[in-house]
N, C-alpha and C positions, 0 to 999 in steps of 0.2 A: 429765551432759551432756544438755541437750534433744532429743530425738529430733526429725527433719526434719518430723514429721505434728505435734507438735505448735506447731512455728515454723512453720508453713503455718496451723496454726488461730488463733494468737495475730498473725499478721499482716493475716490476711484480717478478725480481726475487729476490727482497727484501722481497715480502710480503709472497712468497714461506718460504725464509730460516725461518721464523718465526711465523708457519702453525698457530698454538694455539693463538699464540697473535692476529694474524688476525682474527679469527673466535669470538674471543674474543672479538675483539674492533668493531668489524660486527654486534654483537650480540644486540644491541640500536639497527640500521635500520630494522634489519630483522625484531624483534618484532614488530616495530614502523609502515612497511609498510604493513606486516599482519595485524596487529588490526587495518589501517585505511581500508584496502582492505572489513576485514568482516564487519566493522560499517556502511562504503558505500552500503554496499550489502543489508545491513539489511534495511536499510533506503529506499533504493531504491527499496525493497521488498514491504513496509510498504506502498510506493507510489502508485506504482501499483496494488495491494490488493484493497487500496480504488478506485482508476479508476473503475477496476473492479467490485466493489460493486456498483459502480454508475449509470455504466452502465447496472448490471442484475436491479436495479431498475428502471430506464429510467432516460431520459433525461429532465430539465429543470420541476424536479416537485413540488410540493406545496400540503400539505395534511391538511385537516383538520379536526378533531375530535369534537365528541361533547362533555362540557364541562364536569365541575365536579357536584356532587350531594351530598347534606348534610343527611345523617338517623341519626338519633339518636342523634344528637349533632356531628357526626361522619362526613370528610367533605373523599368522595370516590374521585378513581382516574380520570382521563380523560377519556369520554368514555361511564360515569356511568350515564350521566344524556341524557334522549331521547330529544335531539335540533335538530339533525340533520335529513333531509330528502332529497330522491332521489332528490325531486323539485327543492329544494336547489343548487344542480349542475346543474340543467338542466338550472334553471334561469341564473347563473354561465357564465357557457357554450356560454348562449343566446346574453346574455347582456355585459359581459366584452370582449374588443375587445385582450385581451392581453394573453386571456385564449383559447387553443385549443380544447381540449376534457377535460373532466368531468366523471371521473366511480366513481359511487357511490357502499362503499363494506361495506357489514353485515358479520363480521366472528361469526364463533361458532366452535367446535370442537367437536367431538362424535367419535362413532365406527361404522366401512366402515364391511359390511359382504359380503362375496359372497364364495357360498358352505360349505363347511367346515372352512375357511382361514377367520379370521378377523382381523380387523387393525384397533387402535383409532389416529385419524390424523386430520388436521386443514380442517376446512371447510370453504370458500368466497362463497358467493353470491353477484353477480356482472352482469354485462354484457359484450359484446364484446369492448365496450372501453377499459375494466381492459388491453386485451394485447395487443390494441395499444397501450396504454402507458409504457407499458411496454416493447412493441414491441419484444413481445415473440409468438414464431409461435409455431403450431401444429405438433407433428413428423408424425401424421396418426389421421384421423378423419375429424370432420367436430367443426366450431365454434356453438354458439349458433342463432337461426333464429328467428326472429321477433317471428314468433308463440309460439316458446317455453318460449320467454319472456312474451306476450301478457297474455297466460295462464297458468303460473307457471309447463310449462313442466315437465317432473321427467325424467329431463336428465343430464349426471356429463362427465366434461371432467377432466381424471384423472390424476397428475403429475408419472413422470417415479419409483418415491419410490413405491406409491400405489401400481402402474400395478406390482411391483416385489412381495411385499411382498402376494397381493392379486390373483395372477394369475403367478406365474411365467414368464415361457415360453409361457402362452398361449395367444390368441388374445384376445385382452379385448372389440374391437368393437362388440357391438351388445350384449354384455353382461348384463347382468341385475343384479347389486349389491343393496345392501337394507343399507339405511344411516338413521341410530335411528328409525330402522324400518319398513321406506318407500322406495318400490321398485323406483331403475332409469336406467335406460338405458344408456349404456355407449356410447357416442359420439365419443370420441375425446381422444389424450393423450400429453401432450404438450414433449415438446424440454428439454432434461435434461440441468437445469440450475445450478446443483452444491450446493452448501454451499454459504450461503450470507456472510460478513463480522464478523458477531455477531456468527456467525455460525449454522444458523437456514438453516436447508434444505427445500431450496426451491421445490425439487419438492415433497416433501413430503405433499402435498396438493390436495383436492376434490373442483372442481369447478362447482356452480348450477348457473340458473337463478335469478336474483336478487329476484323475487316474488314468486317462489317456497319457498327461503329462507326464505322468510316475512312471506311465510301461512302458510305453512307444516314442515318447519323446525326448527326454530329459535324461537316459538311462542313467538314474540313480540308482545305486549300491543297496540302499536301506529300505525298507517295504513300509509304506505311510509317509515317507520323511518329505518335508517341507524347508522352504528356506526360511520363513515368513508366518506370523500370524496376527492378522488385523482384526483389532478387538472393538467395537463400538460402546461405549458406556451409555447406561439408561439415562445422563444428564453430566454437566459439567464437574461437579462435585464429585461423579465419583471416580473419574479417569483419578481422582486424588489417594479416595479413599479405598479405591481396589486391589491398588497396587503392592500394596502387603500381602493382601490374602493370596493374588496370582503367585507374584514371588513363593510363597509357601507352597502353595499346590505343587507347581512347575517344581522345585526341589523336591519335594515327597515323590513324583511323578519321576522324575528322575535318578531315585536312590540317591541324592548328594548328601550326605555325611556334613556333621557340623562343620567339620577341616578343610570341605571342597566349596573351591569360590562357583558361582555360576555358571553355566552352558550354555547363557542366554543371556537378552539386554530386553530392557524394558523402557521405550522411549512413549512418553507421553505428550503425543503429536499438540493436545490442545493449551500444556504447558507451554511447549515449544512457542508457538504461535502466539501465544498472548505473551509473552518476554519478548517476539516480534515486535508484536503493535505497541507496546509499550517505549521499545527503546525509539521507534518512528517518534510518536509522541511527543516524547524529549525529543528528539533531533527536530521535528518540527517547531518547536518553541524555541529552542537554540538559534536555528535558522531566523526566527519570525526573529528573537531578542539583539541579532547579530546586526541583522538589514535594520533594526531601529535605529543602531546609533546613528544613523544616514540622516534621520530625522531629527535627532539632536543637533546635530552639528546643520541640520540645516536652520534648525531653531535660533544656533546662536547666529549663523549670519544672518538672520531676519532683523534681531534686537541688536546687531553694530550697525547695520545699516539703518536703521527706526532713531539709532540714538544720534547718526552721520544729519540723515534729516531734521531732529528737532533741529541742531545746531544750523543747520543751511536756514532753515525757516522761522526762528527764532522771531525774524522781525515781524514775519506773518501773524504770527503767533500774537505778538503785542496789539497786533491792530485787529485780531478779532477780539481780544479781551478788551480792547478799547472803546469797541461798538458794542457790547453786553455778552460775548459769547461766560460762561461761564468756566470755573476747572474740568465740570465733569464734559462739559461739549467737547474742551480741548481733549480730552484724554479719552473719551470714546471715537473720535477721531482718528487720531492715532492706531487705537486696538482695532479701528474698523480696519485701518490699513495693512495691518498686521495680519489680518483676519482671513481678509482678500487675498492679500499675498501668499499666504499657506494654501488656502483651498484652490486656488487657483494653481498651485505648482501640483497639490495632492491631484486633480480634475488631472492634469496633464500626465500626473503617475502612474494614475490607476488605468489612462488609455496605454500607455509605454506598458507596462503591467501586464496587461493583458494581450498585448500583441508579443511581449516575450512568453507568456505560458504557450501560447499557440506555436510558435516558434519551438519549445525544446520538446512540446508532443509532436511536432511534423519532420524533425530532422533529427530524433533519438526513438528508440526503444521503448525509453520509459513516456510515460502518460500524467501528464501532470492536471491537477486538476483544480480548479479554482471552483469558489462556491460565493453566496453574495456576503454572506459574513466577513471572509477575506478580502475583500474588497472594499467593503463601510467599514471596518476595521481600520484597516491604514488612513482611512479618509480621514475618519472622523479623527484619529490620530493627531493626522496634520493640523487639522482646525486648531484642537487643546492645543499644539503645541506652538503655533501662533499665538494663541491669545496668550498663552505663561510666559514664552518670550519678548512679547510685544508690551504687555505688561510693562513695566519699567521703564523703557522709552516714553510712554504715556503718562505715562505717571510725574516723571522728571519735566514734560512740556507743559503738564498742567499746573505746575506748580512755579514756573517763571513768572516773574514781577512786570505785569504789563508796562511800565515807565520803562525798565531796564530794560525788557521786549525791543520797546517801541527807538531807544539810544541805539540800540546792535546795529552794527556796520558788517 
C-alpha cells in the first residue's frame, strides 16, 4: 500500500506538471472564498456600526415627541404641535416604576459667536439627565447646577466641533460666547463622541439650561413646553412593557377624551435598533449565502476537471494498480488532488479577501470589518467542498480495471 507522503508527493506533482489548468480550475474558489470573505466583513461592519450607534445614544431608550399640527388644511410634521412639557417627564419619571430618568429637550439651532470666529450649530436645552442618559461625560468643565437651571443661567457646555471651530487651540472655560445674541459663559466641553449612524456629528452641538432655552432663547409661546422627551427604561424589557402605561398617563395628562387620537408619538429607540441589527443579520447571511454559489460552481469545475484527468491518465492509473497500488490509494490520490486544489485557490481567497475589505474601508465611508471566523469559514468551506466534488472523480479512477487501464491509448 502507498503510504499517504508519497500520494501527497505524486498528487502535488500532477497539479505542478499542469501549472495553468490548475490556476484555472482554482479560479471558482478563489473568487468564491474572496466574495464571501468581503460580504462577511461588510455585514459584520454594518453590525457593529449599529451597536455603536446604540450605544453613543444610550441604553434602553424611549423618546417621545409632540405630535402633529394642521395650518391651513396643511397637516405639519411631528414636533409641530406644542403637547409636550418638561411636567410631562417629570410626572413620567415619578409615577412609571419601569422608567428611570426623564430629560426633557427643546432643540433650536442659530449661530455661536465668539471674537471674531462664528459658527451656526445645533442648540438642546436640557438638563443634567440629557447625559445620564446618554451617559456622555465631560472631557473638562463642570455640568449644569441647580441654580443655573432654577434661573435660566447664560451658561453652554460646548461639543468638541464647537470648541474647534470657535476657539481653536484655546481654552474655552470661562469664556464668554454670545448665541443669537445672548452673552454665556462657557462651563464645560463634553467627550468627542464622533458621527452617529445617519452621520450627524454629534459633538457638533451647544448645550444650555432647559429654561434659559424656554426664556431667552427659543422664544416659545407656551410656559414648560418642550419639543421632546427622552425616557431611559430601568432595562430592555420594559421600554416594552411601559409603553401603555406612559401612553395612558400622557392622555390623562392631557385631558384627551376616548374620541381624540394622540398629541404625541412614542418611539422606542431600542425596538428601533434591534429590527436594525436584525435585518443586518439576514443581509449578512444573504450576502455570505450569495458569494457561496462562487464556491459551488467552483466545486463543479474541480470534478470536470478531476474527471478530464482520470481520463488523460487512465494508463497511469493501470500501471500503478499493476505494481500493487490498491483502489483506496487510487482514490485517495485523486481527493488529495482535489484537496489541494480547493485549498489552495481558498489560501489565494482569503489573501484577495482580505486586501478587498481593506480596500472598501480606505476608499468608502463605511468600515467593514472582518473577524477570523470569517476567514476559516470560507476556507474551511473550500476544503469540504473539494473533497464532495473531487469525490466522484476518485471514486470512478479507483474502480478502472487495471488490464483495461493498462490497453488505454
Amino acid at each position: 500500500m502507498i503510504d499517504v507522503q508519497t500520494i501527497s508527493s505524486i498528487a502535488l506533482r500532477a497539479i505542478r506538471a499542469n501549472k495553468m489548468r490548475s490556476i484555472l480550475t482554482s479560479l471558482g474558489i478563489i473568487i468564491g472564498v474572496a466574495a464571501v470573505i468581503v460580504m462577511l466583513a461588510i455585514g459584520h461592519g454594518a453590525q457593529i456600526s449599529i451597536q455603536n450607534e446604540m450605544k453613543s445614544m444610550g441604553t434602553n431608550l424611549i423618546m417621545i415627541r409632540s405630535g402633529t399640527s394642521t395650518s391651513g388644511g396643511q397637516r405639519m410634521g411631528h414636533g409641530s404641535q406644542p403637547s409636550m412639557k418638561a411636567s410631562d417627564g417629570n410626572a413620567i419619571e415619578e409615577k412609571i416604576d419601569g422608567i428611570a430618568l426623564a430629560a426633557p429637550v427643546l432643540n433650536d439651532s442659530g449661530q455661536i459667536v465668539y471674537g471674531n470666529a462664528n459658527w451656526s450649530t445645533s442648540i438642546t436645552g436640557t438638563d443634567n439627565r440629557y447625559f445620564q442618559i446618554k451617559d456622555w461625560d465631560l472631557a473638562y468643565g463642570r455640568y449644569f447646577s441647580e441654580t443655573d437651571v432654577k434661573n435660566a443661567g447664560k451658561v453652554a457646555i460646548l461639543g468638541t466641533t464647537v470648541v474647534k471651530e470657535l476657539f481653536g487651540d484655546v481654552d474655552p472655560l470661562g469664556k464668554t460666547i454670545r448665541i443669537k445674541g445672548i452673552p454665556f459663559k462657557v462651563i464645560g466641553v463634553t467627550v468627542s463622541r464622533g458621527q452617529s449612524g445617519p452621520g450627524t456629528d454629534q459633538d457638533d452641538m451647544v448645550y444650555i439650561p432647559l429654561s434659559t432655552a424656554q426664556k431667552k432663547v427659543t422664544g416659545i409661546a407656551f410656559p414648560d413646553m418642550v419639543r421632546m422627551i427622552m425616557l431611559q427604561a430601568v432595562d430592555a424589557e420594559s421600554t416594552y412593557t411601559s409603553q401603555d402605561e406612559i401612553k395612558a398617563l400622557l392622555r390623562q395628562r392631557h385631558n384627551l377624551g376616548s374620541t381624540k387620537d394622540d398629541d404625541f408619538v412614542i418611539m422606542n429607540l431600542t425596538q428601533m435598533m434591534e429590527m436594525m441589527e436584525s435585518s443586518t443579520q439576514v443581509m449578512t447571511i444573504l450576502l455570505g449565502s450569495i458569494a457561496s454559489i462562487s464556491l459551488l460552481v467552483g466545486g463543479i469545475g474541480i470534478m470536470n476537471i478531476m474527471l478530464v484527468s482520470v481520463t488523460e491518465r487512465t494508463r497511469e492509473i493501470g500501471i500503478r494498480m499493476a505494481i500493487g497500488a490498491k483502489s483506496w490509494d487510487i482514490r485517495l490520490q485523486f481527493l488529495t488532488e482535489a484537496l489541494v486544489l480547493s485549498l489552495i485557490g481558498g489560501l489565494i481567497g482569503v489573501i484577495i479577501g482580505l486586501i478587498g475589505v481593506g480596500l472598501v474601508s480606505a476608499f468608502s465611508s463605511f468600515k467593514a470589518v472582518v473577524s477570523v471566523f470569517y476567514v476559516v469559514l470560507p476556507f474551511s468551506f473550500a476544503g469540504l467542498v473539494g473533497l464532495f466534488f473531487g469525490f466522484y472523480p476518485a471514486y470512478k479512477a479507483s474502480l478502472l480495471n487495471p488490464i483495461n487501464a493498462l490497453r488505454y491509448e
